[in-house]
ZAMAR-504871 format. One record per residue (C-alpha): x, y, z. Coordinates in pm, 1 decimal. Layout:
<r><x>X</x><y>Y</y><z>Z</z></r>
...
This chain:
<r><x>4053.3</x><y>4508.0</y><z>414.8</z></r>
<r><x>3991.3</x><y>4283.1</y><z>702.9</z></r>
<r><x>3857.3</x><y>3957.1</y><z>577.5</z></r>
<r><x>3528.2</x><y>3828.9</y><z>618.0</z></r>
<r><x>3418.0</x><y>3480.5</y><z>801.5</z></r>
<r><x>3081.5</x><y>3313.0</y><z>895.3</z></r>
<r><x>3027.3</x><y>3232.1</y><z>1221.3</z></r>
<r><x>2703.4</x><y>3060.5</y><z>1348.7</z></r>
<r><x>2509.8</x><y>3320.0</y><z>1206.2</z></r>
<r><x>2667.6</x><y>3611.3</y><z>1186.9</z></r>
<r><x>2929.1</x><y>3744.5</y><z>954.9</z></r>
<r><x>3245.5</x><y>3909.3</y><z>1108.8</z></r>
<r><x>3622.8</x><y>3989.4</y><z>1059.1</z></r>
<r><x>3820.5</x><y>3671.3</y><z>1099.4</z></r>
<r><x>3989.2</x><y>3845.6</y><z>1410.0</z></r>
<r><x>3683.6</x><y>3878.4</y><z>1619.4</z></r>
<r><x>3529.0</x><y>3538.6</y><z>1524.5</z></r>
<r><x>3630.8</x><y>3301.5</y><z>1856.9</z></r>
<r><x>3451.8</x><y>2957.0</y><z>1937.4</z></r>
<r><x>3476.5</x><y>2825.4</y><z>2264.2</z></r>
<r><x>3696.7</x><y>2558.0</y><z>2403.0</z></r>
<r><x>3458.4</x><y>2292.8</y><z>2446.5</z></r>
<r><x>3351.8</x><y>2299.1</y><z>2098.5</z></r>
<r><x>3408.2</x><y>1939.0</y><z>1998.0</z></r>
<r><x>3570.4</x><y>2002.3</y><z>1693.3</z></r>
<r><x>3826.5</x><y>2187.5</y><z>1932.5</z></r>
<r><x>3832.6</x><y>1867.4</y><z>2160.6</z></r>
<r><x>3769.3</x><y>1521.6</y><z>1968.4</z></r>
<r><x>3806.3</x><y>1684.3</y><z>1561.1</z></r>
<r><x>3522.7</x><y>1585.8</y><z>1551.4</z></r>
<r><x>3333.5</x><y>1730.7</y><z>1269.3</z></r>
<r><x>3357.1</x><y>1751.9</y><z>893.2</z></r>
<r><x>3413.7</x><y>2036.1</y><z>666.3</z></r>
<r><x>3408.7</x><y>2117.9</y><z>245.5</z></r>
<r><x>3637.4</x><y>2344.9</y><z>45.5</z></r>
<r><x>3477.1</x><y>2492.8</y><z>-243.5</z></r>
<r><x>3701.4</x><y>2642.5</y><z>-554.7</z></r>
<r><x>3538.6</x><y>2958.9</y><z>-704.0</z></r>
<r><x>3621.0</x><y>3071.2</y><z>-1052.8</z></r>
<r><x>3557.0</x><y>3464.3</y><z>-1148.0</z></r>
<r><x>3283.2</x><y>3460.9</y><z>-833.3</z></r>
<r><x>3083.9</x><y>3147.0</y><z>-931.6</z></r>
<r><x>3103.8</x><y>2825.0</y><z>-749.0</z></r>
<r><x>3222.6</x><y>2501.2</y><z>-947.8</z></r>
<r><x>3005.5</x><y>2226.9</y><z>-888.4</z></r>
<r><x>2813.1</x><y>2377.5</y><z>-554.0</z></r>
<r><x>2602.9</x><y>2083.9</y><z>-558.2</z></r>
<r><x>2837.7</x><y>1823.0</y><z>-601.6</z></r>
<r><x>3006.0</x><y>2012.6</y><z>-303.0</z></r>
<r><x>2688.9</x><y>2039.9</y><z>-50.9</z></r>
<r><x>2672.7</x><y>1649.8</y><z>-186.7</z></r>
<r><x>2963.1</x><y>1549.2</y><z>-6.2</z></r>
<r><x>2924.8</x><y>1734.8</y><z>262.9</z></r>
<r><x>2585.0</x><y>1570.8</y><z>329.0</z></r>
<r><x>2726.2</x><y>1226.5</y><z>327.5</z></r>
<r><x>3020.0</x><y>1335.2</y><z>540.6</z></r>
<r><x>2749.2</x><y>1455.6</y><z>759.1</z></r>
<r><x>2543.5</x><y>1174.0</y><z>756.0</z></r>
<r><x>2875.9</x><y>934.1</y><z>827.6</z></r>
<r><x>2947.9</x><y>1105.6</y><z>1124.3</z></r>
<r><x>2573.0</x><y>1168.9</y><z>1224.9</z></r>
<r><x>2567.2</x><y>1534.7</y><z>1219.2</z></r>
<r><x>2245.0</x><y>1687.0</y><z>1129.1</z></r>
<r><x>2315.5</x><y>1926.3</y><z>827.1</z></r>
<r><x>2240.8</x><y>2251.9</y><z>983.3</z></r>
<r><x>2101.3</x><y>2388.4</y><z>624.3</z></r>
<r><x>1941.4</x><y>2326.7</y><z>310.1</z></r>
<r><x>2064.9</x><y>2314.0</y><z>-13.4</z></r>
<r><x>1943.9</x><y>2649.9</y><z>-88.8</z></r>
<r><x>2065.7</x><y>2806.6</y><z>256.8</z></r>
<r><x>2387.1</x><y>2681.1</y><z>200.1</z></r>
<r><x>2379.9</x><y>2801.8</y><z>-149.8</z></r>
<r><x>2314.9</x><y>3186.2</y><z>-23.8</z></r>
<r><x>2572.4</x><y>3147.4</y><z>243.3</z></r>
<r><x>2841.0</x><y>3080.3</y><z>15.7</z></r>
<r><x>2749.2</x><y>3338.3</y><z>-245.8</z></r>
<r><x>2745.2</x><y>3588.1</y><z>48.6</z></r>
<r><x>3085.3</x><y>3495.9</y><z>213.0</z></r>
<r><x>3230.8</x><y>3507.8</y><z>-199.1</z></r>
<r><x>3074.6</x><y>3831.6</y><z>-206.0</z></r>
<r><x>3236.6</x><y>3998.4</y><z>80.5</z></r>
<r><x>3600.7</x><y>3895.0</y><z>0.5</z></r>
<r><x>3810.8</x><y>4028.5</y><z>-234.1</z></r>
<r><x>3926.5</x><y>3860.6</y><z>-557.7</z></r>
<r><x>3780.0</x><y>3713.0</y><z>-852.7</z></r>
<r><x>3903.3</x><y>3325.5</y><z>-784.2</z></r>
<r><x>3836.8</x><y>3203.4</y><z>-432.7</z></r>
<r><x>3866.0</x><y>2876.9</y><z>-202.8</z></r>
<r><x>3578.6</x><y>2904.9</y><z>31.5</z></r>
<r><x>3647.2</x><y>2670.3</y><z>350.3</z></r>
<r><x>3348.8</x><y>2528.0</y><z>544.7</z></r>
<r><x>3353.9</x><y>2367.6</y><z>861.4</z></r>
<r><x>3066.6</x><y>2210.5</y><z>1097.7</z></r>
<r><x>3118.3</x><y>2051.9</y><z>1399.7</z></r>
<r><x>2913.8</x><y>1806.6</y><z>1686.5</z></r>
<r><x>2840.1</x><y>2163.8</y><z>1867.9</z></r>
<r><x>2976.5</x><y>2241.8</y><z>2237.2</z></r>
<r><x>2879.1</x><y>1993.9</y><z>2575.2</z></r>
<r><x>3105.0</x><y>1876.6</y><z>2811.7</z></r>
<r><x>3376.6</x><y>1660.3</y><z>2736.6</z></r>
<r><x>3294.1</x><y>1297.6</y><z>2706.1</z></r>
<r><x>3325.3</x><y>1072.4</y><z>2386.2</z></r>
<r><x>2946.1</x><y>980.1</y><z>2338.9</z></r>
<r><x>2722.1</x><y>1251.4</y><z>2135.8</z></r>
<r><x>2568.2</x><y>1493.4</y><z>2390.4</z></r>
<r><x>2225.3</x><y>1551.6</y><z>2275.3</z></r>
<r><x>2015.1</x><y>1869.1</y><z>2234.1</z></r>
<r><x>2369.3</x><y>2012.1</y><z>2114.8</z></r>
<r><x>2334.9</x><y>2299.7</y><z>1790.9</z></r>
<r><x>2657.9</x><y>2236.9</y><z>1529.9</z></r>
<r><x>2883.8</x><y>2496.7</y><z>1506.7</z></r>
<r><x>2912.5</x><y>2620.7</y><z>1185.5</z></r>
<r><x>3199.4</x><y>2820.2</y><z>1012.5</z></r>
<r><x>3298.1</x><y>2943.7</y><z>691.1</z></r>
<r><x>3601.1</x><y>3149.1</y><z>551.5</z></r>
<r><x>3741.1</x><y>3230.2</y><z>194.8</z></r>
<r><x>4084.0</x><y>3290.7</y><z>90.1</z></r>
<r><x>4249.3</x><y>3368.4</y><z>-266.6</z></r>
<r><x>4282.8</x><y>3074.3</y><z>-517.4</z></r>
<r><x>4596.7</x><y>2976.7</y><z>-607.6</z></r>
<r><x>4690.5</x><y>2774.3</y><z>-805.3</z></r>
<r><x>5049.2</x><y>2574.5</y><z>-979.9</z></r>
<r><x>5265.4</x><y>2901.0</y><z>-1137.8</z></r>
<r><x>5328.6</x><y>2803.7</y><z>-1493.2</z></r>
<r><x>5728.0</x><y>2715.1</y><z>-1411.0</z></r>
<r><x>5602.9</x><y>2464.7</y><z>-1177.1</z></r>
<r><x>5311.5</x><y>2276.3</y><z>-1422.5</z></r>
<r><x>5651.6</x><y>2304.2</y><z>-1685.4</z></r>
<r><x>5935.2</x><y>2163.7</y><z>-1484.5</z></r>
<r><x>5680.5</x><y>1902.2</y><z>-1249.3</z></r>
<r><x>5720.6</x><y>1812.6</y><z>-890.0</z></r>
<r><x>5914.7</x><y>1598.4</y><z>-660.7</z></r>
<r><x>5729.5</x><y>1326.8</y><z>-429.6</z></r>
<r><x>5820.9</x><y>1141.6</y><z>-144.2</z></r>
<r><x>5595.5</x><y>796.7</y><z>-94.6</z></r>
<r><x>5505.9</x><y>643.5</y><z>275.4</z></r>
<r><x>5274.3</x><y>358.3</y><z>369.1</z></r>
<r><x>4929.1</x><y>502.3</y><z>471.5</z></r>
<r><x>4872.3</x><y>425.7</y><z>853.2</z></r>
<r><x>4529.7</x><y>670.0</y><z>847.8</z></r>
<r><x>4172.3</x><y>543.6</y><z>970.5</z></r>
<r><x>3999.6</x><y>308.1</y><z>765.2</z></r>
<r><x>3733.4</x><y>623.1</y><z>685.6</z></r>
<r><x>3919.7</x><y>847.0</y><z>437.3</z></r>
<r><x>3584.5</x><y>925.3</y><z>224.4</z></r>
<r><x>3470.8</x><y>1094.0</y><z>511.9</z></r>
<r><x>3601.6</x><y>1464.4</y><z>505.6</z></r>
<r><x>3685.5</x><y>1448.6</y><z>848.6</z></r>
<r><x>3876.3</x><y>1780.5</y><z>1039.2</z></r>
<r><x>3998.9</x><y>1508.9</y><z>1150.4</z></r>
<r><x>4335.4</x><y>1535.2</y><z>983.5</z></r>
<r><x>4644.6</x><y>1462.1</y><z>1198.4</z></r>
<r><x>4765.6</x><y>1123.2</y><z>1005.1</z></r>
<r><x>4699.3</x><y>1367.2</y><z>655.4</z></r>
<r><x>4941.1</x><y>1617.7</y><z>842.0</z></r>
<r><x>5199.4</x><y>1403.0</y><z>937.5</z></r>
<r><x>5247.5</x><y>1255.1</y><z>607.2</z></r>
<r><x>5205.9</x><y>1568.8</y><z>422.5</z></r>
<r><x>5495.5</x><y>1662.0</y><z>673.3</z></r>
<r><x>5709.2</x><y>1411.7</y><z>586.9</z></r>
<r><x>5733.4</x><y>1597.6</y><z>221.3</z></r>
<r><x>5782.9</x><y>1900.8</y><z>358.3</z></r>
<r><x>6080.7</x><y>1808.4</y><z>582.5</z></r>
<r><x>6270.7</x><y>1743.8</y><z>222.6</z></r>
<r><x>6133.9</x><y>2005.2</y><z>-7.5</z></r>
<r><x>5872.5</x><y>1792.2</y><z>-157.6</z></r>
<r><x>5508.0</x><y>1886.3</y><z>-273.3</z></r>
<r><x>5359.4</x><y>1561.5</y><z>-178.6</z></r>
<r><x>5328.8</x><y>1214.7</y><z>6.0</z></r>
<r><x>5233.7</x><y>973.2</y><z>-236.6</z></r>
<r><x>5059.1</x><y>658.3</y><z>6.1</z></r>
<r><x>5051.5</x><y>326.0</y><z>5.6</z></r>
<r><x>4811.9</x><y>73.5</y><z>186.0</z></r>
<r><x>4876.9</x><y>-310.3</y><z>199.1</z></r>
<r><x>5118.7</x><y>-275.4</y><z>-160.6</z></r>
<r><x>4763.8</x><y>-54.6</y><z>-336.7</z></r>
<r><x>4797.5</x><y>314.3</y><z>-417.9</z></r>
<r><x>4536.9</x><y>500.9</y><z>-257.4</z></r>
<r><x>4570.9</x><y>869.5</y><z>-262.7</z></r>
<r><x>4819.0</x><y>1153.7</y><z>-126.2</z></r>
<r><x>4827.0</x><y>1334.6</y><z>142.8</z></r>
<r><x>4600.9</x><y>1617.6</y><z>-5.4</z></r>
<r><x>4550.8</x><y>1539.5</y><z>-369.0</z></r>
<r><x>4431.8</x><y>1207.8</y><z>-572.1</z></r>
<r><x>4659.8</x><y>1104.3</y><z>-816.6</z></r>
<r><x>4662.2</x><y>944.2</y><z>-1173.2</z></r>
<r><x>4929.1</x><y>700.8</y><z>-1299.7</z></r>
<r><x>4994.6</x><y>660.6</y><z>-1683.5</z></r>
<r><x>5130.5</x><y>369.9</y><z>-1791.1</z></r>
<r><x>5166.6</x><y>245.0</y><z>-2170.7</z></r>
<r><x>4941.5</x><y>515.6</y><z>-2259.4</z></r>
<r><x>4713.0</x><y>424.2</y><z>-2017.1</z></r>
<r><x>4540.6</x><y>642.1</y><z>-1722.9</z></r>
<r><x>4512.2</x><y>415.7</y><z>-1411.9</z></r>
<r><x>4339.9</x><y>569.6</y><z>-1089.1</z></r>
<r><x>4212.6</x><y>381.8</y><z>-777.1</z></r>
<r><x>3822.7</x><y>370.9</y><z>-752.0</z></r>
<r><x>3614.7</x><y>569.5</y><z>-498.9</z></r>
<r><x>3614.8</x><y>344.4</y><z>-182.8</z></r>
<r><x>3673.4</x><y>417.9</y><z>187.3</z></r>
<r><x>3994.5</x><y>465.6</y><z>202.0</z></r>
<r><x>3996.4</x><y>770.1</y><z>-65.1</z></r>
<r><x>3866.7</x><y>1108.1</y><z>-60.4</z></r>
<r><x>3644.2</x><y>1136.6</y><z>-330.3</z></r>
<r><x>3767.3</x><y>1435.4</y><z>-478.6</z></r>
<r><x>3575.9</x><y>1687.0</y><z>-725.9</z></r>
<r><x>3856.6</x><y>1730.7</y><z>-923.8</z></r>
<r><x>3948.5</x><y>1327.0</y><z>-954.6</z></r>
<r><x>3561.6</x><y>1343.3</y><z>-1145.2</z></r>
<r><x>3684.2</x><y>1610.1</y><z>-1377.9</z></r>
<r><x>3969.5</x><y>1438.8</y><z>-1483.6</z></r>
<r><x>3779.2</x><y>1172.4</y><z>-1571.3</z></r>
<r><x>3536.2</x><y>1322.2</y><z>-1711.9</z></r>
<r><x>3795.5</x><y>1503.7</y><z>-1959.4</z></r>
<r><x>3974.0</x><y>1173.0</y><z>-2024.2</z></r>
<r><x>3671.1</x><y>976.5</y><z>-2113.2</z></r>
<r><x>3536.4</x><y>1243.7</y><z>-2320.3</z></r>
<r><x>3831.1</x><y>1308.4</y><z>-2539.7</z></r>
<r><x>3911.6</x><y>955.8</y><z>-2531.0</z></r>
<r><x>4194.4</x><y>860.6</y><z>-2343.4</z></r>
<r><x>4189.6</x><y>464.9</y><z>-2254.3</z></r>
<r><x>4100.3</x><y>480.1</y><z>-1868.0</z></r>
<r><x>4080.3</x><y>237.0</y><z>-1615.5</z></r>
<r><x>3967.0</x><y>282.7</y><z>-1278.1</z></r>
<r><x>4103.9</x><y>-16.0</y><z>-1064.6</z></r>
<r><x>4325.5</x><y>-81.7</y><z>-792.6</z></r>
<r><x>4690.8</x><y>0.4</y><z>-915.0</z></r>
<r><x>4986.9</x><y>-123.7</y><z>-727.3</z></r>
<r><x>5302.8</x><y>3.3</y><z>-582.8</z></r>
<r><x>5499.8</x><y>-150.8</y><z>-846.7</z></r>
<r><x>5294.5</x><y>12.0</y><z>-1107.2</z></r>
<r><x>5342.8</x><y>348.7</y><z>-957.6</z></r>
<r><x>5690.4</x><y>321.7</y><z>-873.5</z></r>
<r><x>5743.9</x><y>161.4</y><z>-1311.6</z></r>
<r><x>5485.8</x><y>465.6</y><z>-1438.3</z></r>
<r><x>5561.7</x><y>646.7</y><z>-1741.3</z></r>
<r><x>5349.0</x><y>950.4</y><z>-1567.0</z></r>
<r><x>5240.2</x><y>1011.3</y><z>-1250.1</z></r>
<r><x>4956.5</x><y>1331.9</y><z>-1167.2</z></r>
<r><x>4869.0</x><y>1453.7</y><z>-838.6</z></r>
<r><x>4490.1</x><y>1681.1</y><z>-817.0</z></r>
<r><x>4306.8</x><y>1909.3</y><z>-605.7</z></r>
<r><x>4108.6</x><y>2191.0</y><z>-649.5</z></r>
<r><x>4450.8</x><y>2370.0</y><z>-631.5</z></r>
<r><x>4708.0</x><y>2177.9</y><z>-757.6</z></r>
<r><x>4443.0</x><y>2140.5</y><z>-1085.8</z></r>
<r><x>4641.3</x><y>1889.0</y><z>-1290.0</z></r>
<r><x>4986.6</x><y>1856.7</y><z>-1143.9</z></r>
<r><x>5269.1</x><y>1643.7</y><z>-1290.9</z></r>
<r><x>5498.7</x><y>1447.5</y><z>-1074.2</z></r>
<r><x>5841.9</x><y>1376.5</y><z>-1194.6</z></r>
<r><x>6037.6</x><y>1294.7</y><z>-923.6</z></r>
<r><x>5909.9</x><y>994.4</y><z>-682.3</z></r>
<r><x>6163.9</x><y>911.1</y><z>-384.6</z></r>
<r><x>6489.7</x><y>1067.5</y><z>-557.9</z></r>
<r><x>6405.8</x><y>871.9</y><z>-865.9</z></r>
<r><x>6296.5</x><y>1045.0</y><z>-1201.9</z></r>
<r><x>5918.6</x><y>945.3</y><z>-1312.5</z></r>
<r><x>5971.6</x><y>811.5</y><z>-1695.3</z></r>
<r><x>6215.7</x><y>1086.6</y><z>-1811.8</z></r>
<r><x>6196.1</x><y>1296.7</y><z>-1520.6</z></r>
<r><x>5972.3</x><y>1541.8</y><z>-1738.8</z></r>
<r><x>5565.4</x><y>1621.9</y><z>-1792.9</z></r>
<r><x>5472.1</x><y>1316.9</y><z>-1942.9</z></r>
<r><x>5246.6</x><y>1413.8</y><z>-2330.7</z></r>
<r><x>4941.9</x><y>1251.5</y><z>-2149.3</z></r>
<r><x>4976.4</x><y>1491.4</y><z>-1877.7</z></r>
<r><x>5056.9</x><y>1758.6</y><z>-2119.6</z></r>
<r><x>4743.4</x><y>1747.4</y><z>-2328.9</z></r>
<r><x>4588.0</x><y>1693.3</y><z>-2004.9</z></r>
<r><x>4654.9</x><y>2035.0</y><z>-1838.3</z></r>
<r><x>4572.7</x><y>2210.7</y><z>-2150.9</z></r>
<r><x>4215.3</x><y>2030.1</y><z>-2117.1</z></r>
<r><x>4217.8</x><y>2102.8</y><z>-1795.8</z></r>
<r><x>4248.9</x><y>2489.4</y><z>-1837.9</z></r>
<r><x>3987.1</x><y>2496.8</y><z>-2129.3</z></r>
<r><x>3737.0</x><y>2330.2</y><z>-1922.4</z></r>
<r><x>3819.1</x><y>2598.6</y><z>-1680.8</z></r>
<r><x>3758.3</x><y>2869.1</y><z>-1873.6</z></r>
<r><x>3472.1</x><y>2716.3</y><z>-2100.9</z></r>
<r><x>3280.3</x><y>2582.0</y><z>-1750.2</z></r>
<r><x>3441.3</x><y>2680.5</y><z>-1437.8</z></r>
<r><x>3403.3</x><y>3076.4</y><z>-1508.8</z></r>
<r><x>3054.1</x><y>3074.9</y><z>-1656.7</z></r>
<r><x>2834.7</x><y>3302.4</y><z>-1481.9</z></r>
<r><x>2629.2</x><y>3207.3</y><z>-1198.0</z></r>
């Protein structure tokens, strides 16, 4: 079965869904989009979703095309005309189409697109054995909480792990951690779970807020501050997250093993966390 996008108002299959070449997300990237996990049909954390989306919006000073409760129906239709229980649901909107010139044309409607593909997430081999990580200095824009389409500097670095077989670019700014190329990430060290605050130079991811929101909960001694390059690179644990990497341990970091080049126990009891809030939360019906 052919699958099923949203394209300014009408849903299609993906292979007759074209936007033209002077769309400006097409020209300048300039737009923002949203990518939504699904869990047995239902939408985790819609709201906390449209949320961001708004304030990307509002950063970039594109008016939000929908309400809360439009964009709430879109999404629930676009789940319900794909296949498979547990979806990612991509959303895009861009300036609109004009002519090409850097200012905002005016009078200009956003184009507005919207796809789902399966979920899929770490096999269990790979949350048992960890990953490997490369680490570069991050030369982005100074705007990372804005999810921007805007993503060549995320693609080169993610690149950069790639070209050796690893999952992920772990990046540095001015001797700070601030995030990866697609994922947040945790640091444990001496039983401690260090993360860098929310600030503009990190995505502020869904899944970085359940992770916290597990730790504090069952207690785990957090603190949200800016951690350094020498604490990452001396880290007894080190976690990468996204909606699809969940709860991912890193155990390799530039060739050298993280603590004993194994799943830390923090991370460990973690995951398991992680996969009961899933089922306990993430699944409930709509």
């Amino acid at each position: 079965m052919s699958e099923i996008v949203y394209l300014n108002g009408k849903f299609l299959p993906i292979e007759e869904a074209h936007v033209p070449v002077l769309d400006r997300g097409f020209i300048f990237g300039d737009g923002v989009y949203e990518v939504i996990p699904v869990y047995s049909k239902h939408p985790f954390r819609l709201a906390e979703h449209l949320r961001r989306l708004q304030y990307s919006l509002d950063k970039v000073r594109i008016s939000d095309p929908f309400s809360e409760t439009e964009w709430t129906q879109l999404v629930a239709d676009i789940v319900g005309r794909n296949a498979g229980e547990d979806q990612s649901v991509y959303l895009q909107v861009t300036r609109g189409v004009a002519k090409r010139d850097h200012a905002f044309p005016k009078g200009v409607k956003p184009t507005v697109f919207m796809m789902s593909n399966p979920l899929v997430t770490p096999a269990p081999a790979l949350v048992e054995s960890g990953v490997a990580c490369i680490s570069a200095q991050d030369y982005r824009w100074l705007n990372c909480d804005i999810k921007s389409v805007s993503l060549l500097g995320n693609c080169l670095l993610r690149q950069l792990s790639a070209d050796v077989g690893a999952t992920e670019t772990i990046l540095f700014r001015d001797g700070q951690l601030t995030e990866a190329s697609a994922s947040n990430v945790f640091v444990v060290r001496d039983g401690v779970l260090l993360t860098p605050p929310k600030d503009h130079l990190v995505l502020p991811g869904i899944t970085y807020d359940v992770v916290l929101e597990i730790a504090r909960a069952r207690e785990f001694q957090v603190e949200v501050r800016a951690v350094s390059e020498a604490e990452v690179r001396n880290a007894d644990e080190i976690w990468v997250t996204s909606s699809t990497k969940e709860v991912l341990a890193v155990t390799m970091l530039d060739g050298k093993p993280v603590g004993d080049g194994k799943p830390g126990p923090l991370f460990r009891r973690m995951h398991a966390l992680y996969q009961q809030f899933k089922q306990d939360h993430m699944r409930k019906a709509a």
